[in-house]
PAFI-25743 format. One record per residue (C-alpha): residue number from 0; residue in one letter; x, y negated, z negated. Coordinates in steps of 0.1 Angstrom, whole numbers, plus 2048, in hexadecimal, padded with zeros to 3 digits. Each point is the difference from the previous one (the first is absolute). Layout:
<atoms>
+------+------+------+-------+-----+
! resi ! resn ! east ! north !  up !
+------+------+------+-------+-----+
!  NUM !    A !    X !     Y !   Z !
...
+------+------+------+-------+-----+
</atoms>
This chain:
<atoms>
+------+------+------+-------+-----+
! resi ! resn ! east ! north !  up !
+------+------+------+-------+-----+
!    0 !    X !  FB0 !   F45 ! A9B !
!    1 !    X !  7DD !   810 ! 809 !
!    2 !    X !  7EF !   7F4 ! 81D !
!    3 !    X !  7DE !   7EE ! 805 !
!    4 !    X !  7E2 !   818 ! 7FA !
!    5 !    X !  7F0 !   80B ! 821 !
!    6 !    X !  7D7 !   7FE ! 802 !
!    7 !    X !  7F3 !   815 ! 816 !
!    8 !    X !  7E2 !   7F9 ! 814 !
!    9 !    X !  7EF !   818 ! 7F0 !
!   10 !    X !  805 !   7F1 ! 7DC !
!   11 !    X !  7F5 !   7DD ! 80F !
!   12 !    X !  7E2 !   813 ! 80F !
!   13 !    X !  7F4 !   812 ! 7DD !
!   14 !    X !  808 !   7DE ! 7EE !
!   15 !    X !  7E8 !   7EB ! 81B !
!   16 !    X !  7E8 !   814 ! 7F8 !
!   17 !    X !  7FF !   804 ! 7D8 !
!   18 !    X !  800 !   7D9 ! 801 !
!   19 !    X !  7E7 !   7FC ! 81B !
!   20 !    X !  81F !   7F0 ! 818 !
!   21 !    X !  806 !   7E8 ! 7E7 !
!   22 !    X !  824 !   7F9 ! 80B !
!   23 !    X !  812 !   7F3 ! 7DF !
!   24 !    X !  7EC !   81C ! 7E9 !
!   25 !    X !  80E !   813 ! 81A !
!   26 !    X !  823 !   7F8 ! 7F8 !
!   27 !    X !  7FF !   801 ! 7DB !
!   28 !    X !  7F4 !   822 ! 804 !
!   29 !    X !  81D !   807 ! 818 !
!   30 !    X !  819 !   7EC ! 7E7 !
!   31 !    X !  80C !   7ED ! 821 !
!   32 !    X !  7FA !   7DD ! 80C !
!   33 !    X !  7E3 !   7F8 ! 810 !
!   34 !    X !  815 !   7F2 ! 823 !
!   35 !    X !  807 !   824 ! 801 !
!   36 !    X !  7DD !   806 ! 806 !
!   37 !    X !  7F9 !   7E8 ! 813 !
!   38 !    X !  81F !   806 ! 81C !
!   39 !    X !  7F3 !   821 ! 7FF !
!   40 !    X !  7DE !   7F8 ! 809 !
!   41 !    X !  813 !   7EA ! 81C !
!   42 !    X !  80A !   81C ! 813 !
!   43 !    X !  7E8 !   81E ! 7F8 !
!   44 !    X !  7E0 !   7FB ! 811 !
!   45 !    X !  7EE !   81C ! 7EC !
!   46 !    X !  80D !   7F2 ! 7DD !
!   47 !    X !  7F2 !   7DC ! 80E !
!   48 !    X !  7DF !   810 ! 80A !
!   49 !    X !  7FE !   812 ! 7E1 !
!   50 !    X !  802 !   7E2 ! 7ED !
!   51 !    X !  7E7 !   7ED ! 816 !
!   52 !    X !  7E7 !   81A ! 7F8 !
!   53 !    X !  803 !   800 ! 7DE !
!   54 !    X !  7FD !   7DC ! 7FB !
!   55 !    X !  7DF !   7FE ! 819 !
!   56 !    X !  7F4 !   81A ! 7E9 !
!   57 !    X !  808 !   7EB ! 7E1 !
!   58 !    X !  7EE !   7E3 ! 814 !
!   59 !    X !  7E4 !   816 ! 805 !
!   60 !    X !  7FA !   808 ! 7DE !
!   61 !    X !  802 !   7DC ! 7F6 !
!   62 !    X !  7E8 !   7F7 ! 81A !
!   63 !    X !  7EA !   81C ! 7F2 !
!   64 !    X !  7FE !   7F7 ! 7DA !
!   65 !    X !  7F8 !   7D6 ! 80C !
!   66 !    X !  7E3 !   810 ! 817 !
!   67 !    X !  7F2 !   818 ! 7E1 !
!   68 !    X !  80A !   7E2 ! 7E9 !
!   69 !    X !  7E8 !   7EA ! 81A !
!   70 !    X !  7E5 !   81A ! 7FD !
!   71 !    X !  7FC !   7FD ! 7DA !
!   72 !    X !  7FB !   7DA ! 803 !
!   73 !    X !  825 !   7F7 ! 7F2 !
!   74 !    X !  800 !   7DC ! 803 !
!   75 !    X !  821 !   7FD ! 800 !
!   76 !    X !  804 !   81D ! 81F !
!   77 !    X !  7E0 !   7EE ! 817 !
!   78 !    X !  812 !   7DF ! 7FD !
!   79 !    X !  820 !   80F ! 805 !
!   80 !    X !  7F7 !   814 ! 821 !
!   81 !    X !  7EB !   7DD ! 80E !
!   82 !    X !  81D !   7EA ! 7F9 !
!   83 !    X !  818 !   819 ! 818 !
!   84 !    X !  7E8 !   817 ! 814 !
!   85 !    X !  7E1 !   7E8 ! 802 !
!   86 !    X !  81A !   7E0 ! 805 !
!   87 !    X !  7F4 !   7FE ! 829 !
!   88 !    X !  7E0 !   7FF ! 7F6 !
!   89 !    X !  803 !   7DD ! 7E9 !
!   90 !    X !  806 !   816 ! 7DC !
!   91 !    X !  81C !   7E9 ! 7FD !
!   92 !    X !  80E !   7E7 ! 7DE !
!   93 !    X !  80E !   7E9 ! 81B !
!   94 !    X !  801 !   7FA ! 822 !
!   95 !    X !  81E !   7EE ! 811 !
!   96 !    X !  7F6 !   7EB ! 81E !
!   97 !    X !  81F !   7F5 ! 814 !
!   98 !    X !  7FD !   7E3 ! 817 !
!   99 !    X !  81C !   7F5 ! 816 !
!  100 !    X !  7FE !   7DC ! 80E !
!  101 !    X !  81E !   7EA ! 80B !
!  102 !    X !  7FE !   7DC ! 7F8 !
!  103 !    X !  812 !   7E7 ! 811 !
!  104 !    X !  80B !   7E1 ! 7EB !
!  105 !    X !  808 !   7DF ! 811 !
!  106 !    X !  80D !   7E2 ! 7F5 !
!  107 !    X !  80F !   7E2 ! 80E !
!  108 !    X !  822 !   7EB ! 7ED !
!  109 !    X !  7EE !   7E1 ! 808 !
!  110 !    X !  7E2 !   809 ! 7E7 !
!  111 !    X !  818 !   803 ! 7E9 !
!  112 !    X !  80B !   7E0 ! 7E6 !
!  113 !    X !  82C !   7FB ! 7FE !
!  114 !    X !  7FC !   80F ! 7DB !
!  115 !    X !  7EE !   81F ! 80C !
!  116 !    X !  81A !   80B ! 81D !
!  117 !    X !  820 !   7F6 ! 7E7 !
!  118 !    X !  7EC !   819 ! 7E4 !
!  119 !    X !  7FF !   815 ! 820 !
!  120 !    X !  826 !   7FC ! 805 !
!  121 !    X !  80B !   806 ! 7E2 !
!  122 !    X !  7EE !   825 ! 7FC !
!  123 !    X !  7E0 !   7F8 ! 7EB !
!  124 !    X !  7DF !   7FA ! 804 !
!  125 !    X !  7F0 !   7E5 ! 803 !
!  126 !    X !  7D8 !   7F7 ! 7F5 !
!  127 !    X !  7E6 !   814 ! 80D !
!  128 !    X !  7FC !   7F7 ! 826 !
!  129 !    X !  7E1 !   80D ! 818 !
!  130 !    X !  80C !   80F ! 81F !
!  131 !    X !  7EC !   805 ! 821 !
!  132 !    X !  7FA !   829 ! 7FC !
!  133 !    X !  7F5 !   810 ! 81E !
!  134 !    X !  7F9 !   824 ! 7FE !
!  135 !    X !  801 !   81A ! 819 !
!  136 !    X !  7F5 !   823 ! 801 !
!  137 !    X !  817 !   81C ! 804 !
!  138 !    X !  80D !   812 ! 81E !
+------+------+------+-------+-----+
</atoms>
């Protein structure tokens, strides 16, 4: 029975780089499993860094063709780069405003009628009733 294939560093290395460190092109290439890859880039710094560099530099480009897209007035590319670079200066579609407050409900048996606490009892609700609602701000 033959034994598993070895890849070298060196094969990993030349097949980072053909696929711009795209790790599962990678491993087609290879004809190995992409874990492989990935263990491997686990415990070889240079193979990691390798990688790294190769997908800033595929960032890079991308970052590139929006700017030159931006430049020619591509609608689609200015609302795009507002909507995620401009998004601190209010080039947003929505803006989520979150608001803690803690309300405190009180509510005394005795306002309540011998129907309402049995309803109460029993695990349903009874009608609409209008607690006292303080609210206080948070810690």
């Amino acid at each position: 029975m033959a034994g598993k294939k070895k890849y070298t560093d060196e094969m990993m290395k030349q097949a980072l780089l053909e696929t711009k460190g795209l790790v599962y092109l990678a491993a087609k290439k290879l004809g190995c499993d992409p874990a492989t890859i990935f263990r491997r880039l686990q415990v070889n710094p240079k193979l990691s860094a390798l990688r790294d560099t190769k997908r800033g530099e595929f960032v890079d480009a991308a970052e590139l063709a929006l700017l030159n897209a931006v430049v020619q007035g591509e609608a689609w590319a200015v609302c795009f780069a507002l909507k995620t670079q401009g998004a601190k200066r209010g080039y947003v579609e929505k803006q989520e405003i979150k608001q803690e407050t803690r309300l405190a409900v009180t509510m005394s048996a005795e306002e309540l009628s011998d129907d309402e606490l049995a309803a109460i009892a029993a695990g349903s609700r009874p009608r609409a009733i209008a607690p006292k609602i303080s609210q206080d701000q948070p810690d």
